[in-house]
Backbone bond lengths (Angstrom), bond angles and torsions (degrees), N, CA, C in turn:
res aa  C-N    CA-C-N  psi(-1)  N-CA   C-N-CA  omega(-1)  CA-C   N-CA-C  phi
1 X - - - 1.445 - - 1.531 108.48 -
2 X 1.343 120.78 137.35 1.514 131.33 -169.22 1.692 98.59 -78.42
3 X 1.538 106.30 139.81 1.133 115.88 169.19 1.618 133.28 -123.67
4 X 1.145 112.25 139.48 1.587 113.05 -177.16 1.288 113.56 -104.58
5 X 1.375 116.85 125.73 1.499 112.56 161.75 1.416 108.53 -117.99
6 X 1.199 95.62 132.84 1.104 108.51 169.02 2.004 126.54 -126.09
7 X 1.463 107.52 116.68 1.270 111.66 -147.22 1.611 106.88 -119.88
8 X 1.010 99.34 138.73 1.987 103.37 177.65 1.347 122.68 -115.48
9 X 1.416 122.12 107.11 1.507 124.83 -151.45 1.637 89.94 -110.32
10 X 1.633 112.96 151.62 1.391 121.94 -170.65 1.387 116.02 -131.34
11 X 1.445 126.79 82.88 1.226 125.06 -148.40 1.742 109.62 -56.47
12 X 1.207 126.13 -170.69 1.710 111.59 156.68 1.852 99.92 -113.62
13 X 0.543 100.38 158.64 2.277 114.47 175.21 1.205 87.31 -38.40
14 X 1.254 118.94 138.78 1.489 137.73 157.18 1.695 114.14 81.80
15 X 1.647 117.65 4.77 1.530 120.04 -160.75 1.613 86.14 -128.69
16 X 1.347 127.73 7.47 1.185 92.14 161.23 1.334 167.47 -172.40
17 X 2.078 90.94 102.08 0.909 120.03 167.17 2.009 108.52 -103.28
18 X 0.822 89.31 3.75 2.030 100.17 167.18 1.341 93.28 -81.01
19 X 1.320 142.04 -55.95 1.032 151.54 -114.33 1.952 90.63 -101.38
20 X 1.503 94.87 -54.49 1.562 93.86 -178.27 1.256 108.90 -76.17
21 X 1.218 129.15 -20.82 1.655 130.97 178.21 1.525 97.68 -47.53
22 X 1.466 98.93 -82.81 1.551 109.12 -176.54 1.287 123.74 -34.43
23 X 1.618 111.55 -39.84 1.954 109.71 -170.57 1.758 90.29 -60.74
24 X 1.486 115.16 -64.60 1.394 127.01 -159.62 1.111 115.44 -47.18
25 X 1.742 118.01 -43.69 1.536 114.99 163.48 1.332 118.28 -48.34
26 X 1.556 119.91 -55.56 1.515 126.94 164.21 1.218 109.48 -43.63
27 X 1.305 134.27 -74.68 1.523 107.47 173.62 1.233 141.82 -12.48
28 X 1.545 97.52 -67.62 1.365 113.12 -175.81 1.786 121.93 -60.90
29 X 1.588 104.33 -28.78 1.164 110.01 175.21 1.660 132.79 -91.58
30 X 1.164 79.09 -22.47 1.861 108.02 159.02 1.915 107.33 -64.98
31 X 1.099 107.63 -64.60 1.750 110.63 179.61 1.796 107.20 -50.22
32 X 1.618 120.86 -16.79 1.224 88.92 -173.25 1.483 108.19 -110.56
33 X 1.289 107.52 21.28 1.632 118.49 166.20 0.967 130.24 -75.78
34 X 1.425 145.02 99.18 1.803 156.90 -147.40 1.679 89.35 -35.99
35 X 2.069 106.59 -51.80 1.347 103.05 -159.46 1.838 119.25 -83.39
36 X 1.130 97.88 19.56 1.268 101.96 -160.55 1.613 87.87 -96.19
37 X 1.771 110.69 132.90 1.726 107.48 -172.21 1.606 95.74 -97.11
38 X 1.414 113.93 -36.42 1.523 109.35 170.47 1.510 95.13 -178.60
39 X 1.545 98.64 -178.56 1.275 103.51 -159.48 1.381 98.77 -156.14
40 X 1.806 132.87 119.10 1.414 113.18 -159.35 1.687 85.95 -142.83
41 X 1.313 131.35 157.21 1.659 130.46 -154.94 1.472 87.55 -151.84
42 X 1.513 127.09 146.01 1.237 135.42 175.42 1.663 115.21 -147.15
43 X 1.011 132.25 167.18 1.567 129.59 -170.16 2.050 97.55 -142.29
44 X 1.098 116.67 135.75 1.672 119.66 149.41 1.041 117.01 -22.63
45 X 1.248 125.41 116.84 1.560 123.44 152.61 1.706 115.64 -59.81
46 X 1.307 92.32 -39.61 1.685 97.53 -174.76 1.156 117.29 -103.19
47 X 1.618 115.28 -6.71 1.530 130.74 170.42 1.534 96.95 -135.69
48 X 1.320 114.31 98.12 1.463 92.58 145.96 1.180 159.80 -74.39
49 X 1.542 93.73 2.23 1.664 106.40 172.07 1.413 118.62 -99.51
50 X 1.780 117.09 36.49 0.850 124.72 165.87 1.554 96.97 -106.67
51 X 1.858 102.34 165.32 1.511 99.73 -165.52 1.204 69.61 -147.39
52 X 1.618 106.45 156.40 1.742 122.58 155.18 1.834 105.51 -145.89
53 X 0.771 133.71 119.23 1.805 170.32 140.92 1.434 88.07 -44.65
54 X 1.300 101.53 135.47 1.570 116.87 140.63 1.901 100.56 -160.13
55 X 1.275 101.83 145.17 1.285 113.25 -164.77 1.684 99.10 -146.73
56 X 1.459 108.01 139.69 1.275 106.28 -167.61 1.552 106.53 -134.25
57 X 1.297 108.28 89.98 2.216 115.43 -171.80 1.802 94.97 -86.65
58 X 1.415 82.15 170.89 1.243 102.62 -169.24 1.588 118.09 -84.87
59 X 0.984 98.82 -33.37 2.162 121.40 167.00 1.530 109.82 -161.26
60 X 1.372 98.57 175.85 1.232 106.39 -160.06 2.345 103.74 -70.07
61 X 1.126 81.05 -14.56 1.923 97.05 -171.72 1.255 111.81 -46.08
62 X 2.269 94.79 -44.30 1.437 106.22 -150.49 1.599 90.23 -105.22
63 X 1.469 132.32 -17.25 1.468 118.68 165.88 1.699 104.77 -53.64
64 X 1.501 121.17 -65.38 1.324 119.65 -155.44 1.486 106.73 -74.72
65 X 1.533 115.64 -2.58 1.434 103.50 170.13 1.749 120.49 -102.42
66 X 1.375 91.05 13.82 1.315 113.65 -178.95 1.691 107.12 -112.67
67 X 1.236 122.55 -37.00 1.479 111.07 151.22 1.370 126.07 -74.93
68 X 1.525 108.72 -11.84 1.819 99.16 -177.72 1.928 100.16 -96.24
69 X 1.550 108.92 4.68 1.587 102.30 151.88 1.198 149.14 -60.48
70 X 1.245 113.63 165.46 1.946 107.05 170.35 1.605 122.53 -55.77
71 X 1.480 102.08 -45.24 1.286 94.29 178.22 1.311 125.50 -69.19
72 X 1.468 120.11 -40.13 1.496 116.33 147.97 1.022 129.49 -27.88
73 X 1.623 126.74 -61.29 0.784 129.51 151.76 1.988 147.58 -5.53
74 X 1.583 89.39 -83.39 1.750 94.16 147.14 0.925 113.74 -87.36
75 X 1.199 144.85 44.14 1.851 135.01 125.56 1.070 117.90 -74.32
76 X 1.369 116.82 -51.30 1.444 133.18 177.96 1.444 115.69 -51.71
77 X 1.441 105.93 -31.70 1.511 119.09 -168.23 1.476 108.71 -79.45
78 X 1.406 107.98 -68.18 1.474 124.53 166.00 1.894 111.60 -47.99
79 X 1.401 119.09 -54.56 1.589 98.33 -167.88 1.981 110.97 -90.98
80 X 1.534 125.84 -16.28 0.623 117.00 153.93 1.870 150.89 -20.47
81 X 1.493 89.86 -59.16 1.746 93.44 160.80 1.378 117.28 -68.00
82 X 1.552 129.05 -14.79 1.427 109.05 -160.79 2.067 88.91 -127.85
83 X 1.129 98.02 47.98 1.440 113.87 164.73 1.264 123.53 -106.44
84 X 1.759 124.35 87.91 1.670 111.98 158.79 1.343 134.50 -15.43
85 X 1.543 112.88 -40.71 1.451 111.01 163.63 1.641 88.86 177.14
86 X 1.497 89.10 164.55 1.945 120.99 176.80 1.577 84.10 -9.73
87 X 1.281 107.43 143.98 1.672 142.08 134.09 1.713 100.70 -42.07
88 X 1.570 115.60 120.57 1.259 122.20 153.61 1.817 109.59 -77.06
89 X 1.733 128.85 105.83 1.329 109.80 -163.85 1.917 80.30 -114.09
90 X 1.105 126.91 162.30 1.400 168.63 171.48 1.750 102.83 -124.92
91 X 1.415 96.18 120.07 1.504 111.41 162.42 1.664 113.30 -108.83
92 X 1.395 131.82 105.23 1.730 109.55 177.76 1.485 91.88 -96.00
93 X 1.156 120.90 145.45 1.459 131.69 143.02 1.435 109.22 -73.55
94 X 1.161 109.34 137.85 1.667 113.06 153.76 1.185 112.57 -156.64
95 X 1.662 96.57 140.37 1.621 123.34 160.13 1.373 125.98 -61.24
96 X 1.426 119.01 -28.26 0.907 94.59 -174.27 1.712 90.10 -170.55
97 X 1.732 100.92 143.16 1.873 96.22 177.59 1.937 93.97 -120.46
98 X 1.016 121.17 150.75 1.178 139.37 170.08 1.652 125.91 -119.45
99 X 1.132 105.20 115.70 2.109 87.15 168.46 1.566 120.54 -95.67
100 X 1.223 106.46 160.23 1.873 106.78 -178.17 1.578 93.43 -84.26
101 X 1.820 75.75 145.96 1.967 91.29 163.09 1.050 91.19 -90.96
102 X 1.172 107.87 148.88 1.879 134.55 146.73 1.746 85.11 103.05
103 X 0.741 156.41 -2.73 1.358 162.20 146.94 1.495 102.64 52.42
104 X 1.503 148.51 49.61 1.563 125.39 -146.22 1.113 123.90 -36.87
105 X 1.833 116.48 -41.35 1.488 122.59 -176.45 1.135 111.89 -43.73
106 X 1.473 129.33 -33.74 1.535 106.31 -178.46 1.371 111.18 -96.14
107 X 1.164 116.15 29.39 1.612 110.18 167.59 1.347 107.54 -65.82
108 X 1.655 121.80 127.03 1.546 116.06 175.66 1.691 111.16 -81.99
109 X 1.392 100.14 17.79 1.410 102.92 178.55 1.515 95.09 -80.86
110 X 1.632 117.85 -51.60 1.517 130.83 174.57 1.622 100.83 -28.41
111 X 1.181 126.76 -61.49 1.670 110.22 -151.08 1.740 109.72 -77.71
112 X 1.556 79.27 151.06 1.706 105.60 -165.56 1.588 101.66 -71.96
């Protein structure tokens, strides 16, 4: 069953650009994992030392063999010290993702 995490990282004052180093490396090393479904990183507009993660594995096998990695690994290592406090993490399970037909957003009638 496909899983979502979705995670909220809290930099401390002055850490963060440590903070985005580390997600982006994770990204990048996360995207080149077969099981990795995607991987999308965001920052505060009004805080930038807010962070939000969402990462989307394929089962639960290929999340925990993807945190018991290296690159996990030095993420943890590197963004750890420059954390205000614990990672808020969200696990969703899901059965199943679907997309809409007719999608409206891409109606080119929509654009301004």
């Amino acid at each position: 069953m496909r899983i979502v995490l979705v995670v909220s990282l809290h930099a401390l004052a002055g850490r963060t650009g440590e903070v985005a180093a580390a997600v982006e490396r994770l990204r990048r090393e996360s995207e080149g994992s077969p099981d990795c479904e995607g991987f999308l990183t965001g920052c505060g507009v009004e805080d930038p030392s807010e962070f939000v993660v969402v990462s989307t594995w394929h089962d639960e096998a290929s999340m925990r063999a993807h945190s018991a990695g290296a690159a996990y690994a030095l993420y943890a290592e590197e963004v750890t010290p420059a954390l205000a406090r614990p990672s808020d993490v969200l696990a969703h399970y899901v059965d199943r993702t679907v997309h809409p037909v007719g999608d409206p957003s891409s109606d080119p009638a929509r654009a301004g």
